[in-house]
PLY file of the C-alpha trace (Angstrom):
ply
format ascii 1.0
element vertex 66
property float x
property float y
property float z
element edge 65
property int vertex1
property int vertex2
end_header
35.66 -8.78 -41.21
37.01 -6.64 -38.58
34.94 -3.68 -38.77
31.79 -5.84 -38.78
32.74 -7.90 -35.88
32.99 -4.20 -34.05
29.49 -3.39 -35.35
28.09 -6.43 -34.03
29.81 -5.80 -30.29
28.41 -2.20 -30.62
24.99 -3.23 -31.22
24.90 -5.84 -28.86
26.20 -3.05 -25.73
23.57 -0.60 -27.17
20.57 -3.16 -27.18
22.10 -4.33 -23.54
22.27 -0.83 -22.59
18.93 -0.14 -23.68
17.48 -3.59 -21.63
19.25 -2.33 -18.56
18.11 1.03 -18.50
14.61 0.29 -18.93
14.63 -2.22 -16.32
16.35 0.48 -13.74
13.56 2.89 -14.95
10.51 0.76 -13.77
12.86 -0.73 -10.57
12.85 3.11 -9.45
9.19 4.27 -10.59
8.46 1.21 -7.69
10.88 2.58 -5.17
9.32 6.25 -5.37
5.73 4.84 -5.16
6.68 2.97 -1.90
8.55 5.89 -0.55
5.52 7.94 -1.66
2.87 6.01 0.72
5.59 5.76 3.64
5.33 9.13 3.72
1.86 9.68 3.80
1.95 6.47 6.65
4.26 8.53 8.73
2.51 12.04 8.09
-0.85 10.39 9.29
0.85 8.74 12.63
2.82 12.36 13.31
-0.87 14.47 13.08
-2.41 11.70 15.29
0.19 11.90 17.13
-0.15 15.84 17.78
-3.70 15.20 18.13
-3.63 12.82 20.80
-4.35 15.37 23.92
-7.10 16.88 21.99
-8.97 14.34 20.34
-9.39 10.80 21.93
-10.32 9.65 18.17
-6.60 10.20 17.45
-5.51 6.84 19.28
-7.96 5.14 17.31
-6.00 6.56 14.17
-2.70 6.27 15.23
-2.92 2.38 15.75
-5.27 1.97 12.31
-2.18 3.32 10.33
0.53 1.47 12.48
0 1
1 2
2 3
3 4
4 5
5 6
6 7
7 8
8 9
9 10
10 11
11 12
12 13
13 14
14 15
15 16
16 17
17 18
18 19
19 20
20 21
21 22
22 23
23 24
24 25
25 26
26 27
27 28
28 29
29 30
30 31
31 32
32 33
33 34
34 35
35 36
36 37
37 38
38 39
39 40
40 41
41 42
42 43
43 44
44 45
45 46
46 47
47 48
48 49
49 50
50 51
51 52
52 53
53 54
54 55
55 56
56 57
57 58
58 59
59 60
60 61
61 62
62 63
63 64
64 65
């Protein structure tokens, strides 16, 4: 009786284990993509940004991506 009540309470923290880690996976694959396009947001404002004395277009690019 014993040894299958500690059975049961280790397969219940592996399947919670498993639920929890699969939900932290796919929580953090969401967090990277959004970090992903934030940088390619801010690496779009800094070149317009550099670009501004040169190229009056760059003003018009700066303020699409803001």
């Amino acid at each position: 009786m014993g040894l299958s009540f500690l059975f049961a309470l280790i397969m219940a923290f592996g399947i919670l284990s498993i639920f929890f880690i699969n939900r932290f996976s796919n929580d953090s694959k969401s967090v990277l993509k959004n970090n992903l396009e934030t940088l390619q947001y801010t690496n779009k404002m800094l070149k317009a940004l550099e670009d501004m004395p040169a190229k009056n277009e760059a003003i018009d690019l700066f303020t699409e991506t803001w």
